[in-house]
TORPA-4810 file (N, C-alpha, C, O; in nm, 3 decimals):
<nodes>
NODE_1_-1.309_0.882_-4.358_-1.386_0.868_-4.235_-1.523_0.808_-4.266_-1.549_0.713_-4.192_X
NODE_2_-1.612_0.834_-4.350_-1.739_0.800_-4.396_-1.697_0.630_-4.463_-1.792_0.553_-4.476_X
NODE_3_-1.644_0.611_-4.478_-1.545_0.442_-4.521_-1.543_0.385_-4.395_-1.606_0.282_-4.369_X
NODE_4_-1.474_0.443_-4.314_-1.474_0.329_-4.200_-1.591_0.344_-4.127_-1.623_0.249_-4.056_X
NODE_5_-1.690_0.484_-4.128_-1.814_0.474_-4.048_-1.908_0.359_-4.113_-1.932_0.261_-4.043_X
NODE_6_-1.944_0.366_-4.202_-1.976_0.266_-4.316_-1.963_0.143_-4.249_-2.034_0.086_-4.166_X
NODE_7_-1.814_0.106_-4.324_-1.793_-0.046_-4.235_-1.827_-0.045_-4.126_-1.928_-0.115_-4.131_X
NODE_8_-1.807_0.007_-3.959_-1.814_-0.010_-3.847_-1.933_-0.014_-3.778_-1.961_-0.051_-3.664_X
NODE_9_-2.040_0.064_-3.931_-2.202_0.068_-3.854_-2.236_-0.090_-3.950_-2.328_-0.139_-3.885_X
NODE_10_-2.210_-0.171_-4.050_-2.221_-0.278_-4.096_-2.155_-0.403_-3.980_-2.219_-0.505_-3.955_X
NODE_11_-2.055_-0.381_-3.934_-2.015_-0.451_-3.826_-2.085_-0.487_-3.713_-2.114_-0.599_-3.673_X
NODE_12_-2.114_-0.351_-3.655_-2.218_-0.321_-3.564_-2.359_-0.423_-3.580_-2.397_-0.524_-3.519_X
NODE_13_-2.410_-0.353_-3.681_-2.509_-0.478_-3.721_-2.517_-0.618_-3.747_-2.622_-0.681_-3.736_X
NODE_14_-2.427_-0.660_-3.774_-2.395_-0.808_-3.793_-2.361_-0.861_-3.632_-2.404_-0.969_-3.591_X
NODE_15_-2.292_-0.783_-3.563_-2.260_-0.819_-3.434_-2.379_-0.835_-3.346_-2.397_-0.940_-3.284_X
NODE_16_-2.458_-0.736_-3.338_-2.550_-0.678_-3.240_-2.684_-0.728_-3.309_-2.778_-0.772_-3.243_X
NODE_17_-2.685_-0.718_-3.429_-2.852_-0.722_-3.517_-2.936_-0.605_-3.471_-2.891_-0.493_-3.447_X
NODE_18_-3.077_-0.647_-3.461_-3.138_-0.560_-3.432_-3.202_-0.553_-3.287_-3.322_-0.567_-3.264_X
NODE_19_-3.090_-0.526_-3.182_-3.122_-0.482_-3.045_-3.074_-0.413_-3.025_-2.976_-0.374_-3.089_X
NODE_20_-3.134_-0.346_-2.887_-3.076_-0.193_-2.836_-2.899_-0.156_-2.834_-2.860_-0.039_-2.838_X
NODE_21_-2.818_-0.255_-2.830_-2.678_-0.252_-2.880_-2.680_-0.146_-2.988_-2.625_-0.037_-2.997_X
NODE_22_-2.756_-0.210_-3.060_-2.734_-0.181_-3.223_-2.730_0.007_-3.213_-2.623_0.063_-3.240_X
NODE_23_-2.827_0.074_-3.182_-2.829_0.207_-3.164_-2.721_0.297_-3.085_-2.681_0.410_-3.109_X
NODE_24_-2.693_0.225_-3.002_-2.603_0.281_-2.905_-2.499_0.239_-2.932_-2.425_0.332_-2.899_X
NODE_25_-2.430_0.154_-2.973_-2.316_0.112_-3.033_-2.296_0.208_-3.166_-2.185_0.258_-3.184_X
NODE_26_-2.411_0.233_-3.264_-2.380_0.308_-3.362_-2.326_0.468_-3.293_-2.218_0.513_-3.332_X
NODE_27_-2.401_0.539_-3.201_-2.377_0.665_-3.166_-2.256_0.687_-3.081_-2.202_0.797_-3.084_X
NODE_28_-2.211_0.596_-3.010_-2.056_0.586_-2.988_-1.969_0.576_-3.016_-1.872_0.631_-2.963_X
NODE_29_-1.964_0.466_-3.160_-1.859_0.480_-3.265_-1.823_0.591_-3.315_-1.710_0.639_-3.324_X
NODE_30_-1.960_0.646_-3.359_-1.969_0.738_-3.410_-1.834_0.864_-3.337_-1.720_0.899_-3.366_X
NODE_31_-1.932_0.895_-3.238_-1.858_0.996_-3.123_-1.720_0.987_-3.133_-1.653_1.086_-3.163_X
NODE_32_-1.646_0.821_-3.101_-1.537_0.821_-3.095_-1.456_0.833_-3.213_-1.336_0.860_-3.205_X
NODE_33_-1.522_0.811_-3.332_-1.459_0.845_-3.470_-1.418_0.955_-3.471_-1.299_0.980_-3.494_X
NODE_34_-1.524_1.062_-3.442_-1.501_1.188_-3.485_-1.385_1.215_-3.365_-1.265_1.214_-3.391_X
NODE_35_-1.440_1.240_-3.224_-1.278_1.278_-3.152_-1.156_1.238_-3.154_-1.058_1.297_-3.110_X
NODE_36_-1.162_1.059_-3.247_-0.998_1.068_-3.256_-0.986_1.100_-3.372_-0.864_1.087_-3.384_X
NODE_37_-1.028_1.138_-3.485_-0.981_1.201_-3.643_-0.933_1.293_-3.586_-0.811_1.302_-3.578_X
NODE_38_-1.009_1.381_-3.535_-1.003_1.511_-3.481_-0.875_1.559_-3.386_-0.821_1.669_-3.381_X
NODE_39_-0.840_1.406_-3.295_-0.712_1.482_-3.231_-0.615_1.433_-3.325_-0.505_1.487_-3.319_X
NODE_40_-0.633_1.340_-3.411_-0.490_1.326_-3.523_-0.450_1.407_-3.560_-0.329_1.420_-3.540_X
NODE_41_-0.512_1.499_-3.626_-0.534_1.600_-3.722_-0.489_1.745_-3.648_-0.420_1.829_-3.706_X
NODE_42_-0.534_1.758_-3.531_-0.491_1.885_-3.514_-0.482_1.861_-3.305_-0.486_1.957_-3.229_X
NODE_43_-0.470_1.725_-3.262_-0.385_1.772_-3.175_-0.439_1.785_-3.047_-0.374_1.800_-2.944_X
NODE_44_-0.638_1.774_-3.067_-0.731_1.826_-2.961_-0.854_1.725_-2.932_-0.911_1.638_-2.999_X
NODE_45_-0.868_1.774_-2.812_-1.007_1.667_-2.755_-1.113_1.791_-2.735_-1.113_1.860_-2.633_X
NODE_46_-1.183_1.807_-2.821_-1.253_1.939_-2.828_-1.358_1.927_-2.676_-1.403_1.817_-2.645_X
NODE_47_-1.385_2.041_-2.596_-1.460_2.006_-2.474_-1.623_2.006_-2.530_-1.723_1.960_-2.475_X
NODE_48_-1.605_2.086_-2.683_-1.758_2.091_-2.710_-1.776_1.981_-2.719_-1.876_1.942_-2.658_X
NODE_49_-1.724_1.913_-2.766_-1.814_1.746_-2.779_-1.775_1.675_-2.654_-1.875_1.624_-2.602_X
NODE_50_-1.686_1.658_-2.601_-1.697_1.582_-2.506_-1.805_1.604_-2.382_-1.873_1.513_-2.334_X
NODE_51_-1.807_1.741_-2.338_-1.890_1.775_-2.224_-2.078_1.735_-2.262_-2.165_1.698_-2.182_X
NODE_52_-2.090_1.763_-2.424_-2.224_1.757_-2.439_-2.245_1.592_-2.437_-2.336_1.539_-2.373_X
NODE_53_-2.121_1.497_-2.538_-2.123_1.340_-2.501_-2.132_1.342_-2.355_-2.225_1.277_-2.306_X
NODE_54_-2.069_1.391_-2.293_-2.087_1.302_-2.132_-2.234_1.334_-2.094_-2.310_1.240_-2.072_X
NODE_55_-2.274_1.454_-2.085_-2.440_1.452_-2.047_-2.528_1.359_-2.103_-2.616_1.311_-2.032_X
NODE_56_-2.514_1.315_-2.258_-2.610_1.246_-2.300_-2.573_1.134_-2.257_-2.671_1.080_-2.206_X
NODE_57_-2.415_1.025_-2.245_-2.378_0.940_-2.200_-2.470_0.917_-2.097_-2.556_0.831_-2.118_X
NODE_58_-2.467_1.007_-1.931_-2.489_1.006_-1.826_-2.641_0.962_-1.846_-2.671_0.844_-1.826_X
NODE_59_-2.757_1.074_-1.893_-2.865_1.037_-1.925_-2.942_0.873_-1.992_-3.054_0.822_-1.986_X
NODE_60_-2.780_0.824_-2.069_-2.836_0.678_-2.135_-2.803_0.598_-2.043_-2.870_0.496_-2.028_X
NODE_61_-2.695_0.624_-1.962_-2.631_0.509_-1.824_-2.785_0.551_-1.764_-2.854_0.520_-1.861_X
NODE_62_-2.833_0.577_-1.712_-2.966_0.603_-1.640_-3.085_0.497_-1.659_-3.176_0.447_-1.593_X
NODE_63_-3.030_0.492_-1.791_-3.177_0.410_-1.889_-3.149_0.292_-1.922_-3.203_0.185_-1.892_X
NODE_64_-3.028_0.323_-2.007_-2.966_0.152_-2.097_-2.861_0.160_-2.024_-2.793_0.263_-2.023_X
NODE_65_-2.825_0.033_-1.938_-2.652_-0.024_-1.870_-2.589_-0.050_-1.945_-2.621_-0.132_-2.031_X
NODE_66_-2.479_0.008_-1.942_-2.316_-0.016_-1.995_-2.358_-0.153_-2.039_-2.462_-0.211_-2.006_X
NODE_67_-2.229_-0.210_-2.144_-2.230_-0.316_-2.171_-2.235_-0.426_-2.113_-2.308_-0.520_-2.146_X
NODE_68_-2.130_-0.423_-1.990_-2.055_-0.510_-1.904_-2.149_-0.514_-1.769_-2.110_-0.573_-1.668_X
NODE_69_-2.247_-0.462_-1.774_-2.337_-0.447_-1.679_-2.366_-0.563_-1.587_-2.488_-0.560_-1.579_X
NODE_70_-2.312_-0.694_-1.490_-2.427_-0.817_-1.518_-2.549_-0.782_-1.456_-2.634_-0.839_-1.525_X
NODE_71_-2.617_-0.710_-1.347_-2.701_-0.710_-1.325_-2.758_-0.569_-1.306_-2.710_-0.476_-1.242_X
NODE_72_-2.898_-0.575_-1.394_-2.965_-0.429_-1.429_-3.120_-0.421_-1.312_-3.206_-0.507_-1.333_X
NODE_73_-3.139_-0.347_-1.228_-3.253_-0.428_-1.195_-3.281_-0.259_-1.151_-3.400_-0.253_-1.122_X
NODE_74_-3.231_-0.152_-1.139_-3.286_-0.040_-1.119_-3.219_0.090_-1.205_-3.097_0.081_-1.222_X
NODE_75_-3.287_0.211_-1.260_-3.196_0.282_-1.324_-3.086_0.343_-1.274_-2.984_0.359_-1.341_X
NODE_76_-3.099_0.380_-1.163_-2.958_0.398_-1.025_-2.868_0.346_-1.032_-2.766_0.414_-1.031_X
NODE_77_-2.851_0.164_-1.044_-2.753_0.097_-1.055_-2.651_0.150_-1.218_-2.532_0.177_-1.229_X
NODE_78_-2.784_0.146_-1.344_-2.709_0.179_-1.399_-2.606_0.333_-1.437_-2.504_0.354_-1.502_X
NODE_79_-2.693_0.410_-1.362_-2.639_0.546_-1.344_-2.486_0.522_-1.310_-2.381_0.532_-1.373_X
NODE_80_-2.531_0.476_-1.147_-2.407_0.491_-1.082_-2.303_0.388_-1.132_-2.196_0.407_-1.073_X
NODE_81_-2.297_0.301_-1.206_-2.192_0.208_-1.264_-2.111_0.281_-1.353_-1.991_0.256_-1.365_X
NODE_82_-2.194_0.410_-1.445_-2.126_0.504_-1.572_-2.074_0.588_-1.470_-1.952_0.577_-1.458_X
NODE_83_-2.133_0.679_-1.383_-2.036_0.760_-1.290_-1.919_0.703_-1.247_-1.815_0.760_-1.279_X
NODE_84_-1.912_0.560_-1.154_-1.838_0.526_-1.112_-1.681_0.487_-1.233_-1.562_0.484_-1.200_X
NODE_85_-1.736_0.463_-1.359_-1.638_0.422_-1.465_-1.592_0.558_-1.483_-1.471_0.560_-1.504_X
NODE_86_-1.634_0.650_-1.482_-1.619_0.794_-1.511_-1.511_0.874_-1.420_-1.445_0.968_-1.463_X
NODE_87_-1.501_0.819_-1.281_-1.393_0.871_-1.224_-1.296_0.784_-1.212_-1.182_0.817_-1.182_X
NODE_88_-1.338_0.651_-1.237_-1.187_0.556_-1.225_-1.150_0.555_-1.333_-1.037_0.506_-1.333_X
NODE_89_-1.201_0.601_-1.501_-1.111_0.667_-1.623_-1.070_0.782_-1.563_-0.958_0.753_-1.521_X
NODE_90_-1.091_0.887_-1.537_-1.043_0.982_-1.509_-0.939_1.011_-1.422_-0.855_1.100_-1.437_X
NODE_91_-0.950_0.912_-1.304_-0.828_0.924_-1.203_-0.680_0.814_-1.252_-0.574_0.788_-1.195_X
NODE_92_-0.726_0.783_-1.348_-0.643_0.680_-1.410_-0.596_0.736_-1.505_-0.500_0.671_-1.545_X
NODE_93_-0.624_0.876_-1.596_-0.507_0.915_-1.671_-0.449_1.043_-1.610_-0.342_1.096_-1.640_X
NODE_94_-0.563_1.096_-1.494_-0.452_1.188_-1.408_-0.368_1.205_-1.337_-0.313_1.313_-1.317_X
NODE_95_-0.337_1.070_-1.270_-0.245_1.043_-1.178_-0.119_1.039_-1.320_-0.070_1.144_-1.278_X
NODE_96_-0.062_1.018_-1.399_0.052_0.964_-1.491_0.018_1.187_-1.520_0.113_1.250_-1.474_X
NODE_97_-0.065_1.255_-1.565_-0.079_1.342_-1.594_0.026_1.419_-1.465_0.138_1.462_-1.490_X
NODE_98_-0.031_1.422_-1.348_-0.048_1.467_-1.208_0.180_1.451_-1.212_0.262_1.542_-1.199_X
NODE_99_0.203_1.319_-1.231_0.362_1.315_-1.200_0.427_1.376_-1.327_0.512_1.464_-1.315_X
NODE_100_0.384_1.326_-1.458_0.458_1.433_-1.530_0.453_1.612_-1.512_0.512_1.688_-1.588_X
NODE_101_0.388_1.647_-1.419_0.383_1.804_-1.411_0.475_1.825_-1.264_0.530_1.930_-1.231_X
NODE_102_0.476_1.709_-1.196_0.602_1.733_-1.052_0.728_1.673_-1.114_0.829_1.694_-1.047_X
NODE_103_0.743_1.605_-1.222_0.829_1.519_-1.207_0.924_1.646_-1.337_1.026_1.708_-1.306_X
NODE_104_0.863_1.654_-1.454_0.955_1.716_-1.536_0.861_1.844_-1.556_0.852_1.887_-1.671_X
NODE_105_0.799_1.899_-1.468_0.723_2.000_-1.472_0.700_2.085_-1.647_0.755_2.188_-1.687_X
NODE_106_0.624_2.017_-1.700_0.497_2.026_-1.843_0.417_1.912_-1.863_0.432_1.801_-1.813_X
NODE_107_0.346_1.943_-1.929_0.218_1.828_-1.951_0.317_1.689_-2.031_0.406_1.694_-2.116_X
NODE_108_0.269_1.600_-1.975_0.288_1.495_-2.087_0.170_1.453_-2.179_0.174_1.416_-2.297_X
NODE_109_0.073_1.467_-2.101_-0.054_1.459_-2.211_-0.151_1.570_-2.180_-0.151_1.647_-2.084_X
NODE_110_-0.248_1.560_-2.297_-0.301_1.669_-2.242_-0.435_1.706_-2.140_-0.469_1.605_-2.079_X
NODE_111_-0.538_1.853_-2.101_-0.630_1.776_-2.021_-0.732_1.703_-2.072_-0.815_1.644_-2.004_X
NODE_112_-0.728_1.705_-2.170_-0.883_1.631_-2.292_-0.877_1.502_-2.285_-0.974_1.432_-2.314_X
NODE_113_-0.711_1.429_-2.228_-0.754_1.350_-2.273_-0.798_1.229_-2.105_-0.824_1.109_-2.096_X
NODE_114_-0.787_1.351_-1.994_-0.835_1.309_-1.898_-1.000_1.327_-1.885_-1.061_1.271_-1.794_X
NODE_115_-1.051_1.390_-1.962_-1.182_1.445_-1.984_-1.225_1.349_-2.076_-1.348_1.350_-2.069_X
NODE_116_-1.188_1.267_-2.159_-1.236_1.146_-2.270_-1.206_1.057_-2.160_-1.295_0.983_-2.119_X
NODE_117_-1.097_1.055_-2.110_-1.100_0.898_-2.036_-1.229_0.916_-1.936_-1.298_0.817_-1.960_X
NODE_118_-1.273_0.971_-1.869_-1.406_1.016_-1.780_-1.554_0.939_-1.904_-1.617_0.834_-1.906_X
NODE_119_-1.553_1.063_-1.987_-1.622_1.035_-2.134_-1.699_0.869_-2.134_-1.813_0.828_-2.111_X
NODE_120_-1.517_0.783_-2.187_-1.504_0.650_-2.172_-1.554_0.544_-2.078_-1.603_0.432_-2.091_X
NODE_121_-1.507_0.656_-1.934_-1.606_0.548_-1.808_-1.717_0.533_-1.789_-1.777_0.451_-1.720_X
NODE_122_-1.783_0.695_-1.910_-1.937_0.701_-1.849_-2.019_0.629_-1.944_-2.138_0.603_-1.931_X
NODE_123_-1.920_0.592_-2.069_-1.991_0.521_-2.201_-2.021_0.368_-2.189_-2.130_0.318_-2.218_X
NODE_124_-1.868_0.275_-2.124_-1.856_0.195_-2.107_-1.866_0.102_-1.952_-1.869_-0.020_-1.937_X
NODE_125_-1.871_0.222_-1.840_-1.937_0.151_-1.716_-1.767_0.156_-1.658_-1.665_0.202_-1.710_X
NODE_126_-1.791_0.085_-1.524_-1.691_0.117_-1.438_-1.610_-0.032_-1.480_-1.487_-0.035_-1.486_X
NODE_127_-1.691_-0.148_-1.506_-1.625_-0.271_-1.534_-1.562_-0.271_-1.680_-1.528_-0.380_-1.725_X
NODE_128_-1.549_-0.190_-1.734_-1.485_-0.199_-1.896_-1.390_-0.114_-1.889_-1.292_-0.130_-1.962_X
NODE_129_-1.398_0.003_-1.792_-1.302_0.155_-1.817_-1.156_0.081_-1.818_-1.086_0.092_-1.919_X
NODE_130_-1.118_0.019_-1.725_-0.996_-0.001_-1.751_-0.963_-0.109_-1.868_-0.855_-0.079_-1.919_X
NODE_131_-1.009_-0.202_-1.914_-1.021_-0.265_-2.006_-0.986_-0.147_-2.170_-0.894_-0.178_-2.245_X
NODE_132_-1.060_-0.041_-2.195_-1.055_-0.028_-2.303_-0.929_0.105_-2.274_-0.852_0.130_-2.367_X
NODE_133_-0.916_0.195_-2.123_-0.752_0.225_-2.124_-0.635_0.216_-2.130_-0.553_0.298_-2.171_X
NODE_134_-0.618_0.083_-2.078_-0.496_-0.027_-2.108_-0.471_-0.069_-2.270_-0.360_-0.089_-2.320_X
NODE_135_-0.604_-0.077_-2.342_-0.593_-0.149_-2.465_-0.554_0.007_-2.539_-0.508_-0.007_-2.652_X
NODE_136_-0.562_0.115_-2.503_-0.541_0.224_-2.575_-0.416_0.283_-2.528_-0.351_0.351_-2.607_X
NODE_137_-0.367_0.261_-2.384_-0.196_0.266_-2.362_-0.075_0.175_-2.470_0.024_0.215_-2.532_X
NODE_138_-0.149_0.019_-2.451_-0.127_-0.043_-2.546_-0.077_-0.050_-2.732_0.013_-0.093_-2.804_X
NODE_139_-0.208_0.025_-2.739_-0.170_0.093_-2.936_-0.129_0.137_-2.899_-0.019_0.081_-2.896_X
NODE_140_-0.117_0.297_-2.809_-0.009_0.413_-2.852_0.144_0.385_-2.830_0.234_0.418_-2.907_X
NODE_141_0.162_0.304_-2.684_0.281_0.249_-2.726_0.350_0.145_-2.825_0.468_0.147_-2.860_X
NODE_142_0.250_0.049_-2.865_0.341_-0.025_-3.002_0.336_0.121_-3.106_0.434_0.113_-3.180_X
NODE_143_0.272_0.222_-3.129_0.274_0.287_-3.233_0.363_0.375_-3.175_0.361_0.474_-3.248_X
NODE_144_0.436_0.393_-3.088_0.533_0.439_-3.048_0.626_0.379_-3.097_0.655_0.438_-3.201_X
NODE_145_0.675_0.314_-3.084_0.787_0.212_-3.069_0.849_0.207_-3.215_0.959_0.229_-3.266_X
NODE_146_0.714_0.163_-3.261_0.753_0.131_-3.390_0.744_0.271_-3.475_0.752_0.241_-3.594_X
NODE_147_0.734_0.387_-3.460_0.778_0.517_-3.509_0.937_0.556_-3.470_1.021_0.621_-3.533_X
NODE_148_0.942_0.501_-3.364_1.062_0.569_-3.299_1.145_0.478_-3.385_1.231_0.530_-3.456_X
NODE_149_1.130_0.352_-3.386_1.264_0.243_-3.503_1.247_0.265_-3.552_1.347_0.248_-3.621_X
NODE_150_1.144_0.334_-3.641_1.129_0.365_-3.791_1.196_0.489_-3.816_1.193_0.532_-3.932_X
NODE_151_1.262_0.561_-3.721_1.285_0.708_-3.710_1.202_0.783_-3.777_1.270_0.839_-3.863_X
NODE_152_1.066_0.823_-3.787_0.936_0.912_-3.802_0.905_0.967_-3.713_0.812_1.047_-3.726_X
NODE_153_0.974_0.948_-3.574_0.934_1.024_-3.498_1.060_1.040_-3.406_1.158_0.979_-3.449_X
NODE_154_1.088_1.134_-3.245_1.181_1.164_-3.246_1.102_1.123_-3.055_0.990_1.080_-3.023_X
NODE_155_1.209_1.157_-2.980_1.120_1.065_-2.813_1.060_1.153_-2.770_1.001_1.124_-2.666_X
NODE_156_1.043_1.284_-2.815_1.005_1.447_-2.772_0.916_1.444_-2.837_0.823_1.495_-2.774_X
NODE_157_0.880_1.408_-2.947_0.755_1.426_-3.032_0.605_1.379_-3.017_0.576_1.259_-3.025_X
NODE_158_0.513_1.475_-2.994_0.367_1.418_-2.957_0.330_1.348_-3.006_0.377_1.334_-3.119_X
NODE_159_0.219_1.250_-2.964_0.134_1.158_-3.038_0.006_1.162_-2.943_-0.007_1.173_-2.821_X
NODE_160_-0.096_1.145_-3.066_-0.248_1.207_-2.991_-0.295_1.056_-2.955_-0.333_0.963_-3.026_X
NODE_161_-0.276_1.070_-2.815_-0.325_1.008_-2.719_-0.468_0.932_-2.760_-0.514_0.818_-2.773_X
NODE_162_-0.522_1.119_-2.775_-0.675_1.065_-2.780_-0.760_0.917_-2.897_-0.852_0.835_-2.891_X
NODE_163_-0.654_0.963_-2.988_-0.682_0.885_-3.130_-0.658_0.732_-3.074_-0.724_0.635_-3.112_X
NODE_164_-0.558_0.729_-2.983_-0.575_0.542_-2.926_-0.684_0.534_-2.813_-0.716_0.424_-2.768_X
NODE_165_-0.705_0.578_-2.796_-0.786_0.582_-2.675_-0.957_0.573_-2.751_-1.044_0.517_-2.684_X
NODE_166_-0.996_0.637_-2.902_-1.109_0.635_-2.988_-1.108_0.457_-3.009_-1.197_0.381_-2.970_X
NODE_167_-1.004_0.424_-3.070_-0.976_0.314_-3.123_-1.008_0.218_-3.013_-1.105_0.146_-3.035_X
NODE_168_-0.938_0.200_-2.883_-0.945_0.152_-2.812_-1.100_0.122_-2.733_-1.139_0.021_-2.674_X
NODE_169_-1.168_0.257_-2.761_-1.316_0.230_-2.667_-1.369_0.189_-2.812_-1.426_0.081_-2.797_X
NODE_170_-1.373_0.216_-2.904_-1.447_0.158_-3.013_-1.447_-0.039_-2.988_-1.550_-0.105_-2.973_X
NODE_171_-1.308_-0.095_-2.988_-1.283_-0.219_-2.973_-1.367_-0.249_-2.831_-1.410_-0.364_-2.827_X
NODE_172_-1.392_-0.183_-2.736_-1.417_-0.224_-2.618_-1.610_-0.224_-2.628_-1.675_-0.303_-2.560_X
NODE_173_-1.647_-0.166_-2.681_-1.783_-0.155_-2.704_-1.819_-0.245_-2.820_-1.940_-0.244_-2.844_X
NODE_174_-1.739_-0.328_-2.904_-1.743_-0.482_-2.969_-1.721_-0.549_-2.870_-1.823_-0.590_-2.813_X
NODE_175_-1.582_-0.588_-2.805_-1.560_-0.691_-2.721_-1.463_-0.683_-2.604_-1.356_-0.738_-2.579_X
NODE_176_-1.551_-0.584_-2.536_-1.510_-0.535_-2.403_-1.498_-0.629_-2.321_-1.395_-0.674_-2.271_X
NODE_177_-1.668_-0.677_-2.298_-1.687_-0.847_-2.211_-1.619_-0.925_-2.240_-1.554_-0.981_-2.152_X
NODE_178_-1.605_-0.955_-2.349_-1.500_-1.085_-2.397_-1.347_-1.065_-2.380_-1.265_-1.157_-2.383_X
NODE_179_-1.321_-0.952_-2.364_-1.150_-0.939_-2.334_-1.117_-0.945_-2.171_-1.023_-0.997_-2.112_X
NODE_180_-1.243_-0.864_-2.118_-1.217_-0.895_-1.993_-1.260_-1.055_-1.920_-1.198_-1.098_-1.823_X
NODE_181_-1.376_-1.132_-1.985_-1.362_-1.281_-1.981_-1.270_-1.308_-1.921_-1.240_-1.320_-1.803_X
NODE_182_-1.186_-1.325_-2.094_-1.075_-1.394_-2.123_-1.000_-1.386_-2.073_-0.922_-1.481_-2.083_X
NODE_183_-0.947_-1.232_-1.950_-0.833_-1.200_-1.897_-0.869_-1.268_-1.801_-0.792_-1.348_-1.748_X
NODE_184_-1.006_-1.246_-1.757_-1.025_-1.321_-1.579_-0.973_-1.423_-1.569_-0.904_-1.470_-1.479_X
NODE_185_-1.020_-1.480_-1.707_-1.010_-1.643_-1.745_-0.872_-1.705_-1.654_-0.853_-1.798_-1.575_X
NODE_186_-0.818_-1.634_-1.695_-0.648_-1.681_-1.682_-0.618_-1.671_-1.533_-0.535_-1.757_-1.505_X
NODE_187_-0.643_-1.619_-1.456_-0.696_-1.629_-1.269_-0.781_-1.701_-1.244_-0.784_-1.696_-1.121_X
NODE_188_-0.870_-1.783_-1.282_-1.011_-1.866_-1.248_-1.098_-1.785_-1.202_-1.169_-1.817_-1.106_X
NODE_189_-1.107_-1.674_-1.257_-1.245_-1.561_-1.237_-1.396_-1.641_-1.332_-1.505_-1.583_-1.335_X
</nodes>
């Protein structure tokens, strides 16, 4: 873990240099390192860290705008852009949550990791949330897939959500803007 923090705060810097990126990009990686080691390993999206990340999140959306921000011109706007990312992560992994509990009545995932996707909206703004959820549905299913052909895993067998979803907002807080660009791109956005 201290290996890839290493590299990812050297990345960081080369990407960002020395502007306000640079700080806040380091303390998010950070964050998200530790909660997805953490659900690899044993399975959990701890609420201690997430609930105390979202307050400080909330407090920096106030001050410094999300990445994807384009226009900053009052701290309100940027408040309400992290709130607003905060419930459209959140209502976006509870609804799939919400039918696996009517449909085959038990969790398919768990609640942490509707509480990180929130986390995610309030880190990355309302214009990135889905950007870096999709890209984290994304890994877990190729790393699905390719466990299940590999037979390492079995179609009943968990996989921590949260750990694609770390990965995923990590990539999105490098090149969140640029993926979503590129997607517009392809509509004439």
């Amino acid at each position: 873990m201290e290996f890839a923090t290493g590299l990812l705060f050297a990345f960081a810097y080369i990407t960002f240099g020395l502007t306000l990126r640079l700080p806040l990009t380091l303390v998010y990686t950070s964050l998200f390192l530790v909660i997805g080691i953490i659900d690899l390993e044993y399975g959990l999206i701890l609420d201690k860290i997430t609930f105390p990340a979202a307050v400080t999140a909330i407090l920096i959306g106030f001050f410094v705008p999300p990445p994807a921000l384009i226009q900053f011109q009052s701290p309100w706007i940027g408040l309400v852009n992290s709130l607003t990312g905060a419930v459209i992560g959140a209502v976006f992994i509870l609804i799939p949550y919400l039918l696996a509990l009517v449909i085959y009545k038990k969790e398919a995932m768990g609640q942490g990791d509707i509480k990180m996707a929130a986390l995610i909206g309030l880190v990355v703004g309302a214009r990135l949330v889905l950007v870096s959820l999709l890209i984290g549905a994304l890994l877990g299913g190729l790393v699905a897939v390719s466990l299940l052909m590999l037979k390492a895993k079995g179609r009943k067998d968990p996989l921590p959500f949260g750990s694609f979803l770390a990965v995923s907002t990590i990539i999105t807080l490098f090149y969140g803007t640029e993926i979503l660009d590129w997607y517009l791109g392809w509509y004439g956005f």
